[in-house]
N, C-alpha and C positions, 0 to 999 in steps of 0.2 A: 528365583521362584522357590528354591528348596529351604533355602535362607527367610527368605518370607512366612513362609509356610511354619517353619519350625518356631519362629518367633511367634505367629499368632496362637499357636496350637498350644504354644509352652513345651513341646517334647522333643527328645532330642533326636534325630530322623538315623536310621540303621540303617546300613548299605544290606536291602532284602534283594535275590536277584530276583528281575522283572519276567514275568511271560513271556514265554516265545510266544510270537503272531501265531505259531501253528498249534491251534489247537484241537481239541477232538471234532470238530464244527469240520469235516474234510468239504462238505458236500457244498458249506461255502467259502474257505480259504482258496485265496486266487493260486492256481498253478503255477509252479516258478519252472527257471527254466530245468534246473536239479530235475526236476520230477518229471517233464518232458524228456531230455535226455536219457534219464534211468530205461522211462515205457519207451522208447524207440531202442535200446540195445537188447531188451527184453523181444520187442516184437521181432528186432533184426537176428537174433540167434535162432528164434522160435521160426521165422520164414524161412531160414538156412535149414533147419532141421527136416521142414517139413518138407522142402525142396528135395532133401535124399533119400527120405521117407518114400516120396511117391511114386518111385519107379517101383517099388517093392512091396507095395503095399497089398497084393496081391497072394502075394507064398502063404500057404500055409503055413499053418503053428501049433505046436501040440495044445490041445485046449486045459484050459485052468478054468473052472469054472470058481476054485478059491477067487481067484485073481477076479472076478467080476464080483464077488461080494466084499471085498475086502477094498476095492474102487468106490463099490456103490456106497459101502458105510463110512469111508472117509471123506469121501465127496459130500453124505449127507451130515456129517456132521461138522461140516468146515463152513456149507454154508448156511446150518441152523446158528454156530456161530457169529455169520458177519450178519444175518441176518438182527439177532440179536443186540450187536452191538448199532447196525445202522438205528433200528427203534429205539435203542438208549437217546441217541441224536436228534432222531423225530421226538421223544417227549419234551425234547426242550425247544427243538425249534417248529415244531409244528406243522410241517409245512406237506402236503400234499404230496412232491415229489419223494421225498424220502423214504414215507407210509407206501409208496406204490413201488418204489425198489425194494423196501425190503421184506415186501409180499412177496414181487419176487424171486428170493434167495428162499422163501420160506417153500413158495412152490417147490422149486427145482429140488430141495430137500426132500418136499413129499414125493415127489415122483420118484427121486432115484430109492427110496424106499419101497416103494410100492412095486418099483420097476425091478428090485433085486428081491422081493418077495416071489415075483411072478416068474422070475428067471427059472426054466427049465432044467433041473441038475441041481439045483443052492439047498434049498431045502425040502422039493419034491421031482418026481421023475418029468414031471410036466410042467409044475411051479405052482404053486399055493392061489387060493381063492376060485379054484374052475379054471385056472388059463390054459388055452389054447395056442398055436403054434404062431399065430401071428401079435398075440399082446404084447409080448417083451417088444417088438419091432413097434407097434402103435405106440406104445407108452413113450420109446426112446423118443418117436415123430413128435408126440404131446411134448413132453420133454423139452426138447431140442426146439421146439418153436413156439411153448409158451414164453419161455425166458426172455427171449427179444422183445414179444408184446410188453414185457414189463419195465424191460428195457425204453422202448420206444415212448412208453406211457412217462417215465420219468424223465426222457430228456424233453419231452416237450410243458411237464409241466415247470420245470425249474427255468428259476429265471436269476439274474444276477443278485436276488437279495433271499434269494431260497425259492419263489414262487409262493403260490396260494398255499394259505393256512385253514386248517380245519376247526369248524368251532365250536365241537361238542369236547368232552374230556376225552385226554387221550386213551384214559384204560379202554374204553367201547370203542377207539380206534385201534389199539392194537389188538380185543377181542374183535373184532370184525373182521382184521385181514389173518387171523388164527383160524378162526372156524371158518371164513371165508374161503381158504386153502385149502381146508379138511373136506368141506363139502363140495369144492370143484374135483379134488383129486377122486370123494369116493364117487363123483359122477363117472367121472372118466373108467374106473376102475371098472366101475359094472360095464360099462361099454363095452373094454376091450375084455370084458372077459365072459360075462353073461351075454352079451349082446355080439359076442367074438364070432360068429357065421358070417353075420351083415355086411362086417367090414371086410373091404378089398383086399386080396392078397399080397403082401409085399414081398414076404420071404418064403419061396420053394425049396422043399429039400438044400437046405443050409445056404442057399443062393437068391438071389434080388432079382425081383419082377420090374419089369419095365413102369409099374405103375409106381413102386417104389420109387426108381429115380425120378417119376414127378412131384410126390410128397418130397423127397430129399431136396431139390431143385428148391420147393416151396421155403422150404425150412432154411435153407441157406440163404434165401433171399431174404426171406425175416431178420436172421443174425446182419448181415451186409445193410439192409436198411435201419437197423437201431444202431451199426457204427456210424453210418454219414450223418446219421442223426447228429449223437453228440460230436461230431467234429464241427459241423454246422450251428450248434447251441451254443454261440460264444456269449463270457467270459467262460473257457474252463477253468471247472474247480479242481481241488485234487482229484475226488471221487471219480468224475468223468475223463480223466488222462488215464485214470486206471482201468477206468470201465470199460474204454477202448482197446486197451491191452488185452481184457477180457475177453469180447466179443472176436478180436484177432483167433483167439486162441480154441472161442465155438466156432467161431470159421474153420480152421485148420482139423476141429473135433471132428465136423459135420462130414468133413473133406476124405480124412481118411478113414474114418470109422462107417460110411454112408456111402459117401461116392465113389473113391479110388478101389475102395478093397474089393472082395468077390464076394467072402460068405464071414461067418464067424469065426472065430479065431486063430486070423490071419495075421498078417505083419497088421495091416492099416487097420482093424479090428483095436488089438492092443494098443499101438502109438494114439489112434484118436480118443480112445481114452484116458490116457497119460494126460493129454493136452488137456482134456476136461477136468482135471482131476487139477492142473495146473491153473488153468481159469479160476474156478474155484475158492482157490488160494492167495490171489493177488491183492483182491479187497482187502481181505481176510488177513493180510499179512501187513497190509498198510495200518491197517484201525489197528492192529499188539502193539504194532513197535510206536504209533502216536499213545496209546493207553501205557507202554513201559514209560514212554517219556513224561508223560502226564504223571505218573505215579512218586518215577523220581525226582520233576520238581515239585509236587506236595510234598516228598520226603525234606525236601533242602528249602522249603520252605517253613515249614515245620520247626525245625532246626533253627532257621535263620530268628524266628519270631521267639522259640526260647530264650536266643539269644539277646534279641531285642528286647525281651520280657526283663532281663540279668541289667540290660547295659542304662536302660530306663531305670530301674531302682538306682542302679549309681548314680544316676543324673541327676533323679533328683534329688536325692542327699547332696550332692555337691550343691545344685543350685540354689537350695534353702540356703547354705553357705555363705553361697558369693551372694545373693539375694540379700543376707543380712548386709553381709558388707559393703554391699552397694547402697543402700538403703543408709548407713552407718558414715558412710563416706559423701553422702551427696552434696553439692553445693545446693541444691533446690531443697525446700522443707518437704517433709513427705510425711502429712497426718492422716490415720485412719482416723476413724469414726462411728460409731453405733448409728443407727436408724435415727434417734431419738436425740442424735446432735456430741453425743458425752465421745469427747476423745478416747482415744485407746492405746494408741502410738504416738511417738512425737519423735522426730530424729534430730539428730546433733545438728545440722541447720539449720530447723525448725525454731530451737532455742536461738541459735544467733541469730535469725531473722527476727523473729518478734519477744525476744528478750524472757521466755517464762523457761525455764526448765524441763526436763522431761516430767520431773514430782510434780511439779507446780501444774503441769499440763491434765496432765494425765488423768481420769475419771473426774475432767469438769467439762463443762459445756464449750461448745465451738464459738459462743457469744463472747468469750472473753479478748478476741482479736477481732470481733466483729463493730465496725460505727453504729450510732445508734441507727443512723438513719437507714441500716441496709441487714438489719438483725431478720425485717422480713423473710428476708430472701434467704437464711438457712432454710425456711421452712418449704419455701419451694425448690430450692435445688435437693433437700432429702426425699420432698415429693417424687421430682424428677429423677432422682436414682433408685428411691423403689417400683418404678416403670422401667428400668433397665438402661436409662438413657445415658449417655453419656459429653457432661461436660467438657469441650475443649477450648484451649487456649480464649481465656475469659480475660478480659482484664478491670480490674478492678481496685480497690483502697482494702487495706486493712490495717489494722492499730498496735503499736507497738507497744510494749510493756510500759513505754514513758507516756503512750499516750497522744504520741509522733504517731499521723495519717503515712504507709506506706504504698505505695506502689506498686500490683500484685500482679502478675498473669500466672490464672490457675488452669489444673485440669481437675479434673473429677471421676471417677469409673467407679460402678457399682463394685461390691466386694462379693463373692459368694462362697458357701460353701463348695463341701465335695459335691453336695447332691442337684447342683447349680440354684442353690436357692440363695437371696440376695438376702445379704445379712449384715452388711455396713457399705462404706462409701471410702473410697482414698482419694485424697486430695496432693497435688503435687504443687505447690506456691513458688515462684519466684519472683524473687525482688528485683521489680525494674525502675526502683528510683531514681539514681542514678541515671540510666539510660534515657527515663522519659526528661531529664532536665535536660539532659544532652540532646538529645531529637528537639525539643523544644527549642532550644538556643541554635540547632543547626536549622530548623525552619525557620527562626525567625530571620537570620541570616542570608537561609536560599532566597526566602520573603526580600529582602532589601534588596539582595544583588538583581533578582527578576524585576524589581519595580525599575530598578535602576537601568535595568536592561530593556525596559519595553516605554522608559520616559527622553530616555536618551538623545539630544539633539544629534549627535556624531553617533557614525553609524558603527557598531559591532561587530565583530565576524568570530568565526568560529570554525577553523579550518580542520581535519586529518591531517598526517605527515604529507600526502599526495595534493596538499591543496583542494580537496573537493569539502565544500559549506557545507557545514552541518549545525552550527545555528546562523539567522539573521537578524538583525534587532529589526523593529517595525520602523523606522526612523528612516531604515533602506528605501522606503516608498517617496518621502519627501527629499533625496537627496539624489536617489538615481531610478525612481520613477517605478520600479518590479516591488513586489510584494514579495515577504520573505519564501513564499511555495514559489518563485521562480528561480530562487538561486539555489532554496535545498537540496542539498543530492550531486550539485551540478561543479564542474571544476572551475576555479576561479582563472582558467586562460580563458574561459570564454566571454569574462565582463574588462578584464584588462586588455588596456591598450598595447598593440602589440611590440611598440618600443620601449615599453616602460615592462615586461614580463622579465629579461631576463636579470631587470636591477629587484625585482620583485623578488625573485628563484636565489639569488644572491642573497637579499636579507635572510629571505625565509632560512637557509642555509648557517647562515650567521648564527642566526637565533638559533640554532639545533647546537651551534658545537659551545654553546653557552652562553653569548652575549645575552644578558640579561633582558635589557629595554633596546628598540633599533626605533630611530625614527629618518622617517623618508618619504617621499613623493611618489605618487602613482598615477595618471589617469584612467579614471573606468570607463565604460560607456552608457551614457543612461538610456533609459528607454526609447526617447527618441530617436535616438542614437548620433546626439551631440557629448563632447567630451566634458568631463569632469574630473578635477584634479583635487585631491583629497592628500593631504599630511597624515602619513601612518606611523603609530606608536603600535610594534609587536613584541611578541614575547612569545617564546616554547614551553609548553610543560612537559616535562620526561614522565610523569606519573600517570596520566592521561592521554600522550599520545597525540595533543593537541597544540597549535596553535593560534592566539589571541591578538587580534588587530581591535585598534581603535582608529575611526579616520573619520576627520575633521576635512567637515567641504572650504575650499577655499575659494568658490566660486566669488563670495561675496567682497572676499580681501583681495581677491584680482582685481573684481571690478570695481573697488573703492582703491585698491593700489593705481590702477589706470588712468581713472579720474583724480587723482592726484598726481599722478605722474602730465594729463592734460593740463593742468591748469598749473603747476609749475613749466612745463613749457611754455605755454600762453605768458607766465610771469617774467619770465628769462625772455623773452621775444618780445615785450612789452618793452620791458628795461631797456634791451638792445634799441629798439626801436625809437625809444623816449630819447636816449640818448644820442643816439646818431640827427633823431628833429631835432634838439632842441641846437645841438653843433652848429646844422643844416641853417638854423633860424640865425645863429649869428650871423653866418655868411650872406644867407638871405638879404641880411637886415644892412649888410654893406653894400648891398646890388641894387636893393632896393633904394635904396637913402642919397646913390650917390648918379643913379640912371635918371633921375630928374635936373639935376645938376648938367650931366652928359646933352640931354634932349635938348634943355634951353639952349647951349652951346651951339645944335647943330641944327637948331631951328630955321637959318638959313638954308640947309643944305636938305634939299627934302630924299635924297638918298642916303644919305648917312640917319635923319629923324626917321624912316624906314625900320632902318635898323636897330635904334635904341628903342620904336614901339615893337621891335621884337624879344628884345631882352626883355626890358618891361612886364612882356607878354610873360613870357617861360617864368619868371621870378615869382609872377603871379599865382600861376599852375604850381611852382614849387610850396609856394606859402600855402596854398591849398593843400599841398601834401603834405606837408609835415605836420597843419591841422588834425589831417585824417590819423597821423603818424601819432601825434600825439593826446588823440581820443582813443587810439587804441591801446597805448600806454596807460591810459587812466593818469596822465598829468597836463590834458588841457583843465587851462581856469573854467570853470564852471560857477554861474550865476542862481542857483537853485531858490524856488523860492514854489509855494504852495498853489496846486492847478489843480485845476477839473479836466480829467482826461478826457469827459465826454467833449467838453466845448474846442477843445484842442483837436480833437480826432472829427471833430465836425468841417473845424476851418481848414485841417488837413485835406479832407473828401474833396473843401471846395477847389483848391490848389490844385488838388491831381487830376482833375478833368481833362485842362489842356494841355496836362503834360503826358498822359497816359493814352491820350486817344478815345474816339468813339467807338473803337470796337472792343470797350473792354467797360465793364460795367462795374459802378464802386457803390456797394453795398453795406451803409452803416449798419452795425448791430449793436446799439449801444445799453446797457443796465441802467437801470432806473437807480439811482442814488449812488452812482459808483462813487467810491470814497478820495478825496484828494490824497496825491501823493506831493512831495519834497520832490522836486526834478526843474533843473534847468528845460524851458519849456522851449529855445530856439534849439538846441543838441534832440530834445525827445522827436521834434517835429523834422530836423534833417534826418534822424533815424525812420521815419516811419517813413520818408521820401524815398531815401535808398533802400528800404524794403519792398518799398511799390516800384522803383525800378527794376529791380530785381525779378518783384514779381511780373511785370510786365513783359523785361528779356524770356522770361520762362512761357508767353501767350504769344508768340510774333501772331497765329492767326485770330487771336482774341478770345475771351473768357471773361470770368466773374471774379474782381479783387472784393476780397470781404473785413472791413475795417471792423474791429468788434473789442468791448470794452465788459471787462466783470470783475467783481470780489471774489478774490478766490483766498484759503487757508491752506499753507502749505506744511503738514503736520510734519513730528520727528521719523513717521517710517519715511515721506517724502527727502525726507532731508539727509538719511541716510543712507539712501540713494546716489543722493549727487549734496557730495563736502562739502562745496560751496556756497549751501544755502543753508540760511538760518530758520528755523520754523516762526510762523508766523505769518500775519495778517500782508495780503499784498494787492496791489492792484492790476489786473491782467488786460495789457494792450496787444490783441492776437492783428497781424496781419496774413490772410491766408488768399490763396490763388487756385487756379485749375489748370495750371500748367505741366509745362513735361514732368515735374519733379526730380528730384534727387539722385542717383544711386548711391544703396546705401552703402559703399566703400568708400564713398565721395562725403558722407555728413562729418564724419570727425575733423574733416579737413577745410569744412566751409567756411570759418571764423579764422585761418591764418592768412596774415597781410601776403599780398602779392599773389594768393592762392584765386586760380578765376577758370572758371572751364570757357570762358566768350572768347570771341577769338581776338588775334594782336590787334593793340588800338582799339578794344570795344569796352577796356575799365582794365583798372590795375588791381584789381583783388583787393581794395584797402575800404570798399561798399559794408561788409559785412562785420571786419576786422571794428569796423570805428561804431557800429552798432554794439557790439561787442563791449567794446571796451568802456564806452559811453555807460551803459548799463551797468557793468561790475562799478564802476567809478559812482556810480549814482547808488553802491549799497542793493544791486536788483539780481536778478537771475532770466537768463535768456535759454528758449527750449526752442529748437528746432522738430516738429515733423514734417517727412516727406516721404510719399511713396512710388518710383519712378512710373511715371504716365498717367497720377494721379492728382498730383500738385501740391505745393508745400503749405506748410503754415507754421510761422514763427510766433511764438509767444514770449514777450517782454512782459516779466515780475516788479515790478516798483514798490516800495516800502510805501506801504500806508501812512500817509501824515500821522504822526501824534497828537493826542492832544483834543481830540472829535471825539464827540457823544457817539454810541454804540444805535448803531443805525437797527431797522428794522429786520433787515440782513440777518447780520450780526444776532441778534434775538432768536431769527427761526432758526440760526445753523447751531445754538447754545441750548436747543430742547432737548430732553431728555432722549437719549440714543434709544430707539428702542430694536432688538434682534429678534429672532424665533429660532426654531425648532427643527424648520425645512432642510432639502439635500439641493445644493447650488453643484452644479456642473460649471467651473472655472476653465476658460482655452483663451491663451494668453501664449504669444512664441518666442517670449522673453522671460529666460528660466526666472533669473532675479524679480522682477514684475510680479511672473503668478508667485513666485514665494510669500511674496510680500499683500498681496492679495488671500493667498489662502488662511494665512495668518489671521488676517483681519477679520475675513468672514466666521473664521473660527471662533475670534474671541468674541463675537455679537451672539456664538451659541447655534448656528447653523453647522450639519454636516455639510464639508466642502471635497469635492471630486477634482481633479485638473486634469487638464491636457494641452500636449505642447502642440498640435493641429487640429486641422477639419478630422482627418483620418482618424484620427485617436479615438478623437468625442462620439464620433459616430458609434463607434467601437464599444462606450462604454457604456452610449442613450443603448445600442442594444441587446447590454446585458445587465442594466438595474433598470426598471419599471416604475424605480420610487425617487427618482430625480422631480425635482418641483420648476426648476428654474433653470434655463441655458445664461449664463456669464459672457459674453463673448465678445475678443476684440473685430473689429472690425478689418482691419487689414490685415492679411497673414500671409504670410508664404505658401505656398504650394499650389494644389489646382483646386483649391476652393478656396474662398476671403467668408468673413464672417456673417457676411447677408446670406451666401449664399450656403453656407452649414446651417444658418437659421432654417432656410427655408427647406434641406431638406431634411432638416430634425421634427420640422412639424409636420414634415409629410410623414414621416414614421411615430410619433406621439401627437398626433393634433394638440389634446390639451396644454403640452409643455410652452409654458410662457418664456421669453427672452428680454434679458437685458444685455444692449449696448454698450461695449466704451470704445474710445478712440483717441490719442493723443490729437485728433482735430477738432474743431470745437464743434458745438453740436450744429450752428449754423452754416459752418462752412461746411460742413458735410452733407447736409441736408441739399446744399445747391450742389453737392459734385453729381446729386442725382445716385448717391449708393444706398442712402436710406428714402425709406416714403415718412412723408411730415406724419406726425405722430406718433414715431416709435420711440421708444424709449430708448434714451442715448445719456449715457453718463460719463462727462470729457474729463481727461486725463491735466493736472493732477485732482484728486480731490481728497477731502477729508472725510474721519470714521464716520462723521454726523451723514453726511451727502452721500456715503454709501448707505448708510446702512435706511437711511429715507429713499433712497431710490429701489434697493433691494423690497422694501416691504412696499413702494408702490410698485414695482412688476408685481409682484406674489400676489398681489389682493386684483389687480387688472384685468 
């Protein structure tokens, strides 16, 4: 503050001493405890005195009647003084109380005056003005019990901030309570002395009348009730701790000058006036010694400001000094300036900042560092400094001697004289070229690394030493499902998985004692709270405090590693298999060749031709297997040649009739112009057979097989999906059922030979394997859905012949893609799937939302309002499936429209009874054209 102070002011601050809190103001300085303890040792000697006093107070004493004027004139002039000085205090603080104390003091002056004029012996045999033998006695009563009413007037007027203030000028208040005093005292005067017959007798021949000790009694109780007063009137000030000392001490007056003694000038005569005489004195003695104090620090204040007057000249000589030299030495230019623009100063930076000299400067215009385009603005910023105003931190261009635009942050401050009149402007310039090129290059910079931070497919982090996020790139949303405001702040043990934290605590550690780059494996938990295993590249910075992770989802190189690691198994189990048939067929093919040979032989013998139609038999079964063995090898010979799937799938229906039963109903669903495929058409049609057995095994008490035929495009995100399919045109033969279905721990394992959940003797697992194999051999791709207790449906891909004119099909799926603008809520419980989905919808220009369930979507239909469309699959896990989050998504948004998809096709779903005929159902796979037509026919619906 003093530092502050001394700087704005310009002066150099003296060590002056400060005021004491205690100053002449007694009446409202709070009592401390000093002051209390003084008045209690004061009243405690004075109770001790009066205490030995009062056995005695009776003896006579040779009388002094000096001694009663010599009392009465230093009693009146002790407190004409405090009197005096309390009204010094009333003209400044004005206040009611005051004015009525030191009436008071003024009283008791007049009366001990008047009282020691009338004294019997002082200056006449009787005493001056006519007095009679009872006035001195009346006057002391006035006396002695005006002072407490002045008393008691004052403690009730004062209040903690002085009390009521009077509000005419104080001269007519202190002439008021001046002749105000003169004219009560000369009342009383003629009383007791003209009107001296009237009044009661007090004192007999030198001794006290009974009616005396009821005036005295009276009077005492006065004094007694103006102390409890101010004990009672808290806060006390100083005045009132002593003014109870006071009032102590007209008690003890009253006491033995009144009550204890007998007549005049006795022991208690003299001592009760001592005490008055002491009373007196206490105010009177407190207000010198605050006014010596007062006086001596004006003295040493006085003193101090000469001094300060001395050490101020030196300063400022020195300052002009350092002032040049600072000025002299700056690195910032620092030009003064006239009103009228004409420089005046120019300092040594000035010149190396914008190249002119101080000559060259100096009585020309401030336009010569000014652009043209900004010359204006001398004119309004000397406007603005002849209003007082002042320019800061401005930044702006100005020109160098070559003619080079520089780079400026100015101040400005008016200039003035001594007499504060503004009489130029100082300008203080520094050159931030440099720096602005440097901020400029480091923005463009921050610019790159934040685009690059908020485009990022791989997610970013930004850890503290302790592991708690402190940034997250927004990429965190599509890879583990939270939004960067759920990770900030938060420690990263609570998104890692708990076997993978202390290989985490490891690196991170690594990287502190300086591995530069660490890469390593982690799994997190994503929102759903399915795992996620991400490849991390980190790094520490020691400069920052921090460390930097990059992690790359590996979600999709597992499950494209998987499926490659399936279908090299499948290829290795082929091989095995191809080879072990094709052995098998040699053997075969000598049991078979040579068991006809055998039979002739034993044609005779009908127990042993028995036996040879039993080999026969088994060789048969065997040749049938190693068929099966080697369609799912992919090296049975195949006859392929150009069909129509519908007319195949027709004559198919009519076969399964009597093989499937009446209690199962076979439902063609065939496409109008479905495209010929390249397929061996007796292998397509035992494929569809042991699909339909299958499906059949899966209805023991009957259902709906649904035979169904479409053109379908299977694009490059399908295909990257699953490796072993090429994008492109194919033709889709679905067999689907209403049977138990699947469990899905059991579908990865349906297509291996020998693999069968039927029981012994009900199929050898080679149904599905030769379906399989049949298809990869034929160039095609085979999808299985199934959802247990809901019933399966496989779908076989076949390569579209070559070589066909482009069907009408083909035309409507080739129209221009068109998207919008809308918000699609995506729920999808196959992470890769919605991945691959939100993508899509994205790149047609849709915002897209996801979720990995019912629970999710619900979650997020209830906190955006501006969702247009529900996406959703229809079979899901948990305790709601996708009809039934439709259904109660539109109980909570009626308007919100819904699109379908389902790895089942739309027909056979529609018979399982999960959807009602004419909802909108969009089957899995499909292409951008087919989404993004089906999306804008929901939206418009």
């Amino acid at each position: 503050m003093k530092s502050a102070k001394m700087a704005k002011t310009g002066r150099r601050e003296v060590d002056v001493p400060a005021t004491i809190d205690r100053s002449t103001f007694l009446s409202t300085l709070p009592a401390t405890s000093t002051d209390r303890s003084a008045a209690l040792w004061i009243v405690g000697v004075s109770s001790v005195l009066f205490a030995l006093a009062v056995p005695f107070a009776g003896i006579p004493l040779l009388p002094v009647p000096a001694f009663v004027a010599s009392y009465q004139s230093a009693l009146a002039v002790s407190d004409i003084v405090t009197a005096v000085l309390l009204l010094s205090q009333f003209a400044v603080l004005r206040t009611r109380a005051l004015q009525w104390l030191a009436t008071g003091y003024l009283f008791t002056a007049a009366a001990a005056l008047v009282h020691a004029l009338t004294f019997p012996g002082l200056f006449a045999p009787a005493g001056l003005f006519g007095a009679g033998s009872q006035t001195t006695v009346w006057l002391y009563m006035i006396w002695h019990g005006g002072f407490p009413l002045f008393v008691l007037g004052y403690a009730w007027l004062k209040e903690k901030d002085g009390g009521p203030r009077i509000q005419g000028t104080m001269s007519a208040a202190i002439y008021a309570s001046v002749f105000g005093v003169i004219a009560a005292m000369g009342v009383f005067a003629w009383i007791v002395t003209t009107q001296h017959d009237l009044l009661p007798v007090l004192l007999r021949d030198g001794r006290y009348t009974p009616t005396m000790i009821g005036v005295v009694s009276f009077v005492w109780s006065l004094s007694f009730a103006a102390l409890v007063s101010l004990w009672f009137r808290r806060p006390h000030s100083v005045i009132d701790v002593w003014l109870m000392v006071v009032m102590c001490a007209w008690l003890f007056d009253i006491a033995l000058s009144a009550i204890v003694n007998v007549a005049r000038f006795d022991l208690g005569f003299y001592a009760g006036r001592l005490y008055g005489l002491c009373s007196a004195t206490f105010v009177l003695a407190v207000l010198l010694v605050e006014n010596v104090r007062l006086q001596a620090q004006t003295a040493g204040m006085v003193d101090a400001l000469k001094r300060q007057s001395d050490e101020e000249r030196n300063y400022h000589v020195e300052r002009e000094r350092l002032f040049t030299a600072v000025v002299a030495s700056s690195n910032d230019a620092i030009i003064t300036k006239s009103l009228d623009g004409t420089i005046t100063t120019w300092n040594n930076a000035a010149e190396r900042v914008f190249g002119y000299s101080a000559n060259e400067a100096i009585g020309r215009p401030i336009d010569i560092i000014m652009p043209e385009d900004q010359r204006d603005d001398v004119a309004e910023n000397l406007a603005r400094t002849r209003n007082g105003e002042v320019i800061d931190q401005q930044e702006t261009v100005r020109l160098h001697k070559s003619g080079q635009p520089i780079d400026v942050v100015l101040s400005q401050v008016p200039l003035r004289s001594t007499d504060g009149k503004i009489i130029g402007a100082s300008k203080v310039a520094r050159d931030i070229t440099e720096r602005k090129r440097t901020e400029t290059a480091l923005n463009r910079e921050i610019e790159e690394r934040q685009r690059i931070f908020e485009t990022s497919q791989d997610l970013i982090l930004v850890t503290d030493g302790f592991g708690n996020f402190i940034q997250v790139s927004p990429s965190v949303k599509a890879i583990l499902g939270f939004s960067p405001e759920d990770m900030v702040g938060h420690s990263a043990v609570e998104f890692i998985h708990p076997d993978d934290l202390e290989n985490t605590r490891n690196e991170m550690r690594a990287a502190r004692r300086g591995a530069v780059k660490r890469s390593f494996e982690a799994r997190y938990y994503h929102y759903d709270g399915h795992e996620v295993t991400l490849n991390w590249m980190g790094t520490w910075s020691e400069p920052v405090k921090r460390h930097f992770f990059i992690g790359r989802d590996l979600t999709e190189k597992q499950a494209a590693e998987a499926q490659l690691r399936q279908v090299q198994k499948m290829d290795s189990i082929g091989q095995l298999t191809g080879g072990v048939a094709h052995d098998f067929n040699n053997v075969l093919t000598v049991i078979t060749g040579t068991i006809g040979i055998l039979a002739d032989a034993v044609a005779d013998r009908p127990e042993l031709a028995a036996i040879t139609k039993l080999i026969d038999d088994a060789a048969e079964r065997g040749a049938q297997l190693t068929k099966h063995l080697l369609a799912f090898a992919r090296k049975q010979p195949l006859q392929p040649r150009e069909i129509d799937v519908n007319a195949l799938a027709l004559e198919a229906a009519k076969l399964l009739h009597p093989t499937l039963g009446e209690q199962i109903t076979i439902m063609p669903q065939l496409t109008e112009d479905a495209w010929p495929t390249l397929v061996d058409p007796g292998q397509l049609s035992t494929a569809i057979l042991n699909l339909a057995l299958n499906a059949r095994d899966a209805m023991p008490d009957g259902g709906t097989l649904v035979l169904e035929t479409r053109n379908v495009f299977l694009d490059d995100g399908y295909a990257s999906m699953n490796p072993d399919v090429a994008a492109g045109n194919y033709v889709m033969i679905a067999v689907s059922d209403t049977g138990s279905g699947i469990p899905a721990e059991l579908i990865d394992r349906v297509f291996d030979p020998f693999f069968t959940t039927k029981e012994v003797g009900k199929g050898t697992g080679l149904g599905l394997s030769m379906v399989f194999g049949f298809v990869k051999q034929s160039g095609g791709h085979i999808k299985i859905y199934s959802e247990e207790g809901h019933g399966t449906s496989v779908k076989i891909y076949l390569p579209r012949s070559s070589g066909v004119q482009e069907t009408e099909y083909e035309a409507l799926q080739n129209v221009p893609i068109a998207g919008g603008d809308e918000k699609i809520l995506i729920v999808e419980d196959d992470a890769l799937v919605r991945q691959y989905v939100v993508t899509q919808i994205k790149s047609l220009g849709y915002t897209a939302l996801e979720a990995g369930n019912a629970a999710e979507a619900l979650t997020i239909i209830d906190a955006d309002d501006n969702i247009d469309l529900l996406f959703t699959d229809v079979i899901m896990p948990g305790n709601m499936n996708g009809r039934q989050l439709a259904d109660e998504a539109a109980r909570r948004r009626p308007d919100l429209k819904t699109l379908f998809t389902s790895g089942y096709t739309e027909n056979a779903i529609v018979h399982h009874g999960r959807l009602d005929s004419g909802v909108l159902l969009l089957a899995k796979p499909y292409r951008k054209s087919e989404l993004a037509k089906m999306l804008r026919t929901a939206l418009v619906s």
